[in-house]
N, C-alpha and C positions, 0 to 999 in steps of 0.2 A: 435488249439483254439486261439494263439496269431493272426496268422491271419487273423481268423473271425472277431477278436474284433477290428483289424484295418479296414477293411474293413466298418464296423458299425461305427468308429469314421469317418474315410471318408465321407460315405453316410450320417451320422448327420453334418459335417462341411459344405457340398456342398449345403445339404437341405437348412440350416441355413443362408447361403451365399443368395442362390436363393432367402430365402425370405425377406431377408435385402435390395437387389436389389428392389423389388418388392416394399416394403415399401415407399425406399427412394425415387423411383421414384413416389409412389402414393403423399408423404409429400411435393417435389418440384412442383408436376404439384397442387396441392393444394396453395400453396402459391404464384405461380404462378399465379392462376385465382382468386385468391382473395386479389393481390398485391391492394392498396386502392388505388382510383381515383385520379388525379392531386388533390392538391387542390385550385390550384387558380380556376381549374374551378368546382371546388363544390362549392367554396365561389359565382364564378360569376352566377351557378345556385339560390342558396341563395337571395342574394341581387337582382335577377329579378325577383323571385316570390315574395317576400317580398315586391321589390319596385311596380309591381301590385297593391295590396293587399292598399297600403299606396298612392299612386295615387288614387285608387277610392275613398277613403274614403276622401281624398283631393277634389277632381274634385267634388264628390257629396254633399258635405257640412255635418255638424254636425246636422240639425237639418233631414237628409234624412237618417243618418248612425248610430251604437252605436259600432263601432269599427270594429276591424278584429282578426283574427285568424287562423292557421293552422290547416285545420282538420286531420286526422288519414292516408289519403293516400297523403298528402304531400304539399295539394292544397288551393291556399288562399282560407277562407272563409271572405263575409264581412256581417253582421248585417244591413240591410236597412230597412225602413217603406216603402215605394209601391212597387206595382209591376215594375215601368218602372225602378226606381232605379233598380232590382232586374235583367229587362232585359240587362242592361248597364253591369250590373256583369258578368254575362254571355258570353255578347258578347266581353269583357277582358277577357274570359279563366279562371274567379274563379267559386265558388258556393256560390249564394245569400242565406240568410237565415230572414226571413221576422218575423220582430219584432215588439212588441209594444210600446216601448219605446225608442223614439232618443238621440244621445249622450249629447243633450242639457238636455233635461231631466233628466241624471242623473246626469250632472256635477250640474244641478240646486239641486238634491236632498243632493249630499255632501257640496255645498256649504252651506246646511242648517241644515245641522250636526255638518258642521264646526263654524258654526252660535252661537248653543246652547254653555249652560255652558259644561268648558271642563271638561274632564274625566279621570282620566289617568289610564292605562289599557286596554283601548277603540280602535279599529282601523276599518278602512272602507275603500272598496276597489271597482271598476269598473269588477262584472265579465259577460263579453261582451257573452261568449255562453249563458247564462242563462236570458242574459238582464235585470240586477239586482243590486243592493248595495248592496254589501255581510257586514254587522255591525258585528263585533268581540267584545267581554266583556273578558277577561281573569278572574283567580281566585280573583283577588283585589278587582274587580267592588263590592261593594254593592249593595246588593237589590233593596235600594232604588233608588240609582244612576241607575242603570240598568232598571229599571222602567220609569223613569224619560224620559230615553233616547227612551226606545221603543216609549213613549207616543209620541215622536218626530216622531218617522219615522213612527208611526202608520198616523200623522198628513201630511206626505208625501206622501203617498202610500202602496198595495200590493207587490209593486217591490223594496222595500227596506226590507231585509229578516236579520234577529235577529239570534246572534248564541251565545253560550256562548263557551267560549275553555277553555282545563285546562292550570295549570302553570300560568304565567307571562310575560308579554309582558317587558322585559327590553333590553338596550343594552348589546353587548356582549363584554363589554370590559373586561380584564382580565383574501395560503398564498402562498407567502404566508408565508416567515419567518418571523419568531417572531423579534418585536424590542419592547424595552420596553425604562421606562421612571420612572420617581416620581407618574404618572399620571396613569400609570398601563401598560398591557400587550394588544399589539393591533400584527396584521399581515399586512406585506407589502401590497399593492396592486396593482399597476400598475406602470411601470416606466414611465414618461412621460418628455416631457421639452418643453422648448419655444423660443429654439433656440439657447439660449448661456445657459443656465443652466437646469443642469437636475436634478427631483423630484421624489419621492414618494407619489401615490397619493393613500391615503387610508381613513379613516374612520375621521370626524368631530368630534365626539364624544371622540373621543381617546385622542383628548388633546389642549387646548389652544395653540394660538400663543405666540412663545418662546418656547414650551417644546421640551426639549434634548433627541434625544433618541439614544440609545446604541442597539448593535447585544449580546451583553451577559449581565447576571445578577449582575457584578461586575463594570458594567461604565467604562470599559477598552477601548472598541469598540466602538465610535461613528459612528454614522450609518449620524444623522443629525439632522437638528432642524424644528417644524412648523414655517413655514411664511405664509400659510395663511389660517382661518379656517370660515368655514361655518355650525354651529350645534346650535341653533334646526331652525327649517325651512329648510333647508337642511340635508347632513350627510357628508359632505369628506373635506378635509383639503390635502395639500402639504407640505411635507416634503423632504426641500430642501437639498439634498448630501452635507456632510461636503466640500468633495473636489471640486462639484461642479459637479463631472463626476458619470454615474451609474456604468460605466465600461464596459466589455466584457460580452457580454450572458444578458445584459438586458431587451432582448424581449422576455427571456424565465420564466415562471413561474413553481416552486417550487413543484410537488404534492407529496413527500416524493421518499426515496429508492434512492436518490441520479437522480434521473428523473425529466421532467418537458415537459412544455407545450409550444411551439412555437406561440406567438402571434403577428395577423397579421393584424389586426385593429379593430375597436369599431362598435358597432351596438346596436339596438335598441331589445328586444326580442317578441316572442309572445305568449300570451298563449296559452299553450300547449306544447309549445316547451322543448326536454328535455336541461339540463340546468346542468353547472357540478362546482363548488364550492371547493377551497383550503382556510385550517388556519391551523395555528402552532399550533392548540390545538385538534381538529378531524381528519386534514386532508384530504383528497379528498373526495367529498361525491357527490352524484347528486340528480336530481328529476325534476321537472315539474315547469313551469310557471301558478300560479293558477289563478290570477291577475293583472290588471296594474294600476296606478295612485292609490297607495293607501296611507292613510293617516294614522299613530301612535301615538297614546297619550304616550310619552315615561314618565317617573317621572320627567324626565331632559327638558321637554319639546314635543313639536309637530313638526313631520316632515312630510312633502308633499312628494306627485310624488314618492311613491317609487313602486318596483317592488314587489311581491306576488310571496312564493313560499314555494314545501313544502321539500325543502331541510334542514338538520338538520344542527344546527349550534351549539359551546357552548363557555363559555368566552373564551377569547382569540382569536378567532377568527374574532372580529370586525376588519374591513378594508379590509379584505381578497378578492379575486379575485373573479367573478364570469364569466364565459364564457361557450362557444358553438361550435364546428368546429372552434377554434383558433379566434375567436372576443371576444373579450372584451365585455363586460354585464354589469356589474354592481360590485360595493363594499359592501361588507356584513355592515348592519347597525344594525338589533337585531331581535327579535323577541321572542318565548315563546318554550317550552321543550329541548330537547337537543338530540342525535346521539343513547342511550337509547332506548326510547319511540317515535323517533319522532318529531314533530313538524312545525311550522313554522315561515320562517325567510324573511324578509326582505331586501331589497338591492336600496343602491342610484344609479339611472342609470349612467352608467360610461360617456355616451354621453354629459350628462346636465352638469353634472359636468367641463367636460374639456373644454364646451364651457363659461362657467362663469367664470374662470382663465386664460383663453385665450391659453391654451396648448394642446399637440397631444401628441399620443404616439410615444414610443420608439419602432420602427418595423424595422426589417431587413434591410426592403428597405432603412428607417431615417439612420440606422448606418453604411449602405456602402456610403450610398451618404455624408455622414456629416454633423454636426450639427452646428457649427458653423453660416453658415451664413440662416440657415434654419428658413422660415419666421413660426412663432406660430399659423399656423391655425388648429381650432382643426379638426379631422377625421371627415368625413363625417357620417351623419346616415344611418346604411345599418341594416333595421328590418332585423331579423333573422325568421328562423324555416320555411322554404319553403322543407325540406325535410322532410319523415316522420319521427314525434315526436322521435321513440323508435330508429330510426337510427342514432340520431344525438352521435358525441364522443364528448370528451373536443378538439382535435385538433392534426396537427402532433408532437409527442414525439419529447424531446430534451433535451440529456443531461445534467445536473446542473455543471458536472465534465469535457466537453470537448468532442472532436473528438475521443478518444480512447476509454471512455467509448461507445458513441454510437456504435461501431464499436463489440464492445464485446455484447452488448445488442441485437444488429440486430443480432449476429450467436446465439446466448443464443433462440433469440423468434422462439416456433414452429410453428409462424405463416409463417416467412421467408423461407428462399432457405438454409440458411445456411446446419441446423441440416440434412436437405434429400440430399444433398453431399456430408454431413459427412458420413453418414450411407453408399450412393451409394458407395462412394472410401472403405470406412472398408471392404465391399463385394465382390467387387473388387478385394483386396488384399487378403481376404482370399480363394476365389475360385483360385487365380494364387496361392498361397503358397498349398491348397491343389492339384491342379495339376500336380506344383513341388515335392512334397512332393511323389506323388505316381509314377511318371516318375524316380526319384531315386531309389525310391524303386525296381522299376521293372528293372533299368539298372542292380540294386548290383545283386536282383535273379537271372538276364540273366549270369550276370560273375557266382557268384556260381555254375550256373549249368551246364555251358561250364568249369569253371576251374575241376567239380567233373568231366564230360564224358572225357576231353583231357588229364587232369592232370598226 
C-alpha cells in the first residue's frame, strides 16, 4: 500500500511538472508575439497618417474642408464640400467625407456666439464628423439666458445643435502630483524648459504670477513659483523649479502605484482619438476626443481653443497631463461631473501653449544631449490618432522609482517572458528531483533485495 501511494504521488508530481512546462512555454511564446511594436516607429506611423490628414486640409483651404478625423480602422478622414476636393482625398490615401458646411462657416458661426452677450455656464465646440456647432448650457444657465442664446444660433443656422448637460461647467481646481499653494490644489503637468531653466507647465487657472507652491500640505517642500500666467483667454501658466533643475526622470509622468508614462514629444489630437488623462485627485482615467476648438464660459472667465473630451476629471486635478502613445496633448482645464457619473472635461492644447512661452519639453533625447546650451524652440505639431481609436495606450511604462523597480515590474507583468521562465525552470526542477527521487529509490530496493538473496 505504501508503495502504491508513491507511485500516485510520482505520477501526480510528473503530471503536474508536464503541465507547468506546457503552460510556461504557452505564456512565453505569448508574450513573445505580443512583445509591443518599437515605438518610435508607431510614433512615426502616427505622425504620417496624421501629417496626411493635416496637409490636405492645408493644401485644400478652409473654405473646401471642415476639418479631419480618425475613423474606426485607423485612416484619416477629411470633411470636404466637392467632389474634386473629395478626389484629391483619395488619391492621398484617406477617406473624403462630403459635407455641407465649410470650416469657414463654422468658425463664422462661433465667431457669432462668441459675439452675443456672454453666459457663463455656456460652451461650444467644432464637432467635424457631424458638421456642426455642438452649444452646451450646463445646470446654471437660466431659462431665459438659455433661450436667448438658442434665439442666436437658431439666427445662424440648422448646424448649430442646442444641448443642455447636467452639473457645472467650472474649473477643476482644488498628474500629475499634487503641488499646492494659498491659491488651492492643482497637478503638475509637463516638465518643460528653454534652455537654461526648467518649468512646470500646467494649468492658468491655478494661480497668479508670484504664487508659491509646495509638494506637501505643510509649505515644507517648495516645488516653485508662477512666472508666467495666461487665464482667461487661454488656461496654462509655468512654474518655474525652485532650483532651477526638474532633475532625473523628468520626462516621465506620474499615473499612480509608484508607475508612469515615458514622454516623448507634443502633438496635436483628433477626434476620436482615444486619449489617456492623470491628476492627484482621480488619477489615471481615459476616453475619446469628442471635439476641437472649443470655447467655455468658465465664472472666472472665457477660454478659447480648447480640446473636447469625455474623459472624467474632478478638483484637483486642474493642470494635469493629457496624452496618447507617449505625446503630450494637452493640460486639464475644467469642465462639468466628475469620475462618479461621468462627464466632460476640457483641455488647453499642450502645442499652443509651449509655443506662446517660447519652450519644449523635457524628452529623453533633451536630457541626454543637455540643456544647457539648448536653443527654446518649442516641439513640433505631430496630430495624433492615425491608429485605430480603441488601440491607442497612454505610452511606454516607466518607473517613478528607478531602474529596479522597472526590472521587478517587467517579471511581475503576465504580459512578459519573465513569469513563463519562471514556471518553465520550477518544472524543470521538479521533473529532475522526481526522477532522482525515484532512481534512489530504486538503487536502495536493488540493495535490499541483493543484501536479503546474498546476505
Amino acid at each position: 500500500m505504501r508503495h502504491a501511494r508513491r507511485r500516485i504521488v510520482r505520477r501526480v508530481t510528473r503530471l503536474a511538472a508536464v503541465g507547468g512546462l506546457l503552460l510556461g512555454s504557452a505564456m512565453v511564446t505569448r508574450a513573445v508575439a505580443s512583445e509591443p511594436p518599437d515605438p518610435s516607429a508607431r510614433g512615426a506611423t502616427v505622425r504620417s497618417a496624421g501629417d496626411t490628414a493635416a496637409a490636405l486640409v492645408e493644401r485644400l483651404g478652409t473654405s473646401r474642408t471642415a476639418g479631419s478625423w480618425i475613423g474606426a480602422d485607423g485612416r484619416p478622414v477629411v470633411a470636404v464640400t466637392d467632389e474634386e476636393a473629395a478626389a484629391e482625398v483619395r488619391r492621398a490615401g484617406g477617406r473624403p467625407k462630403t459635407v455641407s458646411h465649410s470650416m469657414n462657416e463654422l468658425k463664422s458661426a462661433t465667431h457669432t456666439l462668441g459675439s452675443a452677450p456672454r453666459v457663463p455656464g455656456t460652451a461650444w465646440a467644432l464637432d467635424y464628423r457631424s458638421n456642426q456647432v455642438v452649444v452646451r448650457g450646463d445646470s446654471t444657465v437660466s431659462t431665459g439666458d438659455w433661450s436667448k442664446l438658442t434665439q442666436v444660433a437658431g439666427g445662424i443656422g440648422a448646424f448649430v445643435r442646442m444641448e443642455r448637460t447636467e452639473g457645472a461647467f467650472t474649473t477643476r481646481l482644488n498628474g500629475a502630483l499634487p503641488i499646492l499653494s494659498t491659491a488651492g490644489r492643482c497637478s503638475a503637468g509637463f516638465n518643460v524648459t528653454d534652455g537654461q531653466r526648467d518649468f512646470i507647465l500646467t494649468a492658468g487657472h491655478c494661480g497668479p504670477n508670484g504664487s508659491v507652491w509646495f509638494a506637501d500640505n505643510r509649505g515644507r517642500d517648495q516645488v516653485g513659483s508662477t512666472v508666467r500666467q495666461n487665464f482667461p483667454g487661454a488656461d496654462f501658466s509655468l512654474v518655474q523649479y525652485a532650483g532651477g533643475d526638474a532633475g532625473e526622470g523628468a520626462d516621465v509622468i506620474a499615473v499612480g502605484g509608484g508607475q508612469g508614462v515615458r514622454i516623448t514629444g507634443a502633438g496635436d489630437p483628433s477626434i476620436g482619438q482615444r486619449v489617456f488623462r492623470s491628476g492627484s485627485t482621480s488619477g489615471l482615467r481615459d476616453g475619446t476626443v469628442t471635439a476641437l476648438n472649443a470655447t467655455v464660459n468658465y465664472p472666472e472667465g472665457t477660454v478659447t481653443g480648447l480640446i473636447e473630451t469625455n474623459v472624467c476629471a474632478e478638483p484637483g486635478d486642474s493642470g494635469g497631463p493629457m496624452f496618447s502613445e507617449g505625446i503630450a496633448l494637452g493640460l486639464t482645464s475644467g469642465g462639468s461631473g466628475d469620475c462618479a457619473s461621468g462627464g466632460t472635461t476640457f483641455f488647453q492644447p499642450v502645442t499652443k501653449a509651449m509655443a506662446e512661452v517660447g519652450v519644449r519639453l523635457i524628452t529623453p533625447a533633451a536630457q541626454g544631449a543637455g540643456r544647457q546650451d539648448a536653443a527654446p524652440s518649442p516641439e513640433p505639431s505631430a496630430p495624433q490618432g492615425a491608429v485605430a481609436p480603441g488601440a491607442a495606450t497612454p505610452g511606454s511604462s516607466a518607473p517613478v522609482g528607478g531602474e529596479g523597480s522597472r526590472l521587478l515590474a517587467r517579471l511581475a507583468d503576465p504580459r512578459n517572458v519573465g513569469p513563463g521562465l519562471l514556471i518553465v525552470a520550477g518544472s524543470l526542477v521538479a521533473l529532475v528531483a522526481t526522477r532522482f527521487i525515484r532512481a534512489e529509490q530504486d538503487r536502495k530496493a536493488y540493495q535490499r533485495y541483493y543484501s536479503a538473496t546474498w546476505g
